[in-house]
C-alpha positions in Angstrom: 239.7 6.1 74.0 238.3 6.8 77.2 239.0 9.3 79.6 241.0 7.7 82.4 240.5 8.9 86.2 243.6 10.3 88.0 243.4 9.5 91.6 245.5 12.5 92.8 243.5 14.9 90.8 240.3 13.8 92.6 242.3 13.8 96.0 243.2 17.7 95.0 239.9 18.6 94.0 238.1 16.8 97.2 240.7 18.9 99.8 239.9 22.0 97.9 236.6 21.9 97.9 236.1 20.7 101.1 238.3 23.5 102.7 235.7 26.2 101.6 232.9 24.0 102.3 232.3 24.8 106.1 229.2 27.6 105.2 227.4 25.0 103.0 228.5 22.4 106.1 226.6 24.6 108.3 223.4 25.2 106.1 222.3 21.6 105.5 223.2 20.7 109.9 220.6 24.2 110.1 218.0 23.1 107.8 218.2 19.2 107.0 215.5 17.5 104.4 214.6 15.5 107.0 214.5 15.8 110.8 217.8 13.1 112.2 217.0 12.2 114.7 213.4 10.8 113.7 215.1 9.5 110.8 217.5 7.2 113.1 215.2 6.7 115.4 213.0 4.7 112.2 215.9 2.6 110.7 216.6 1.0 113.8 215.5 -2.3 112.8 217.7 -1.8 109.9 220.6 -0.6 112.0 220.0 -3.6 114.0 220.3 -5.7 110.7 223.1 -4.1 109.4 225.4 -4.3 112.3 224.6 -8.0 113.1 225.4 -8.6 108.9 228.9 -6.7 110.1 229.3 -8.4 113.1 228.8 -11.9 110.9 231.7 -10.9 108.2 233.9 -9.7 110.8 233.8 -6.6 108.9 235.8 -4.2 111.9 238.1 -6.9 112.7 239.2 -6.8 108.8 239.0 -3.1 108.9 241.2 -2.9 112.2 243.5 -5.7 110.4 244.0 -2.8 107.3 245.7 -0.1 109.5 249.0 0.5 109.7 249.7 0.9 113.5 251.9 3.4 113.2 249.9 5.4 110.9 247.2 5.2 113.6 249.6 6.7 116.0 250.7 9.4 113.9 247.5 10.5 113.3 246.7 10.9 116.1 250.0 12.8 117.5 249.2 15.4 114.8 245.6 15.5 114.8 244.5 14.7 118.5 247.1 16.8 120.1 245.6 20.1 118.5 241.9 18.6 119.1 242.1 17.2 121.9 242.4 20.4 124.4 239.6 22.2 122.3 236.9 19.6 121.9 237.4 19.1 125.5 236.6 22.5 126.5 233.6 22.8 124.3 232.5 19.7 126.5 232.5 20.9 129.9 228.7 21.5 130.0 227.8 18.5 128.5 230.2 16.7 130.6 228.6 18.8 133.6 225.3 17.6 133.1 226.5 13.9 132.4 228.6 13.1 135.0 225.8 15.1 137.6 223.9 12.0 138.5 226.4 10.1 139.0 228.2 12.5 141.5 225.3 12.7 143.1 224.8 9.1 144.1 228.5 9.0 145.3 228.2 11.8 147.4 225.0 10.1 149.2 227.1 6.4 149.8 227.5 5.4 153.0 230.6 3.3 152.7 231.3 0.0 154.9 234.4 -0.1 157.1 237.2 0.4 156.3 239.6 -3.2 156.7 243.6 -3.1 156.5 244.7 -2.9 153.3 244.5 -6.1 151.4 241.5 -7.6 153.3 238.8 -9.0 151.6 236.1 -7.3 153.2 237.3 -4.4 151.8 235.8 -5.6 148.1 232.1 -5.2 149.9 233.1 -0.8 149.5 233.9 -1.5 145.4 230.3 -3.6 145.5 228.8 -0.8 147.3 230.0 1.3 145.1 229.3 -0.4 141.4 225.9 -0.8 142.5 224.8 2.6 143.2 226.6 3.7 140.1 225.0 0.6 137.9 221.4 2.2 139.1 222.0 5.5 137.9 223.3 4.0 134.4 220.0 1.8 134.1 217.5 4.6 135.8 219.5 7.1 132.9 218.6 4.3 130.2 215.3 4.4 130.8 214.5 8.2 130.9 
């Protein structure tokens, strides 16, 4: 007869190995067999294939349609709450740099007048606003 798989014993096994993994985690991000980011950078056009094939069998709406909504929220309580602070903090630099650009184009708008609150005129500051913001987007995207 044939062995037979036990579910929980490979759950065990994965969570114990994995929980002593982190050097060997660390050894393959430090010296890959191949450079990621070129290797992305070639399957595009099969990234671009693949997602449109998702996109076409509604794949993520059937995945979103499998979890349990309070699950989600649970996990998230118990995960994201210790995470969430620390990943965060590890961040700021990155954030830094990010959100620079931007910053500086608000800081160099020169707003319309200011109308009572409620007037329409009032929408021509957002405008003013969403288009110097849009430029830095597009003038990052093309860098």
């Amino acid at each position: 007869m044939a062995r037979r798989l036990d579910v929980a014993a490979i759950a065990a096994k994965f969570k114990q190995r994995a929980s002593v993994a982190g050097p060997a985690y660390n050894e393959g991000v430090q010296n890959p067999r191949r450079d990621w980011k070129a290797a992305a950078e070639a399957g595009e056009a099969n990234y671009a294939i693949a997602l449109q094939a998702a996109i076409a069998a509604q794949r993520r709406l059937k995945a979103i349609r499998k979890v349990d909504a309070r699950a989600f929220v649970q996990a998230c309580v118990t995960k994201g709450t210790l995470r969430y602070s620390q990943g965060v903090a590890m961040a700021e630099d990155k954030y830094k740099a990010n959100m620079a650009p931007y910053i500086a184009a608000l800081n160099e708008i020169e707003l319309p007048e200011r109308f009572p609150k409620g007037d329409p005129r009032n929408l021509e500051r957002v405008r003013v606003i969403d288009e110097a913001l849009h430029e830095v987007k597009i003038a990052l995207e093309e860098a």
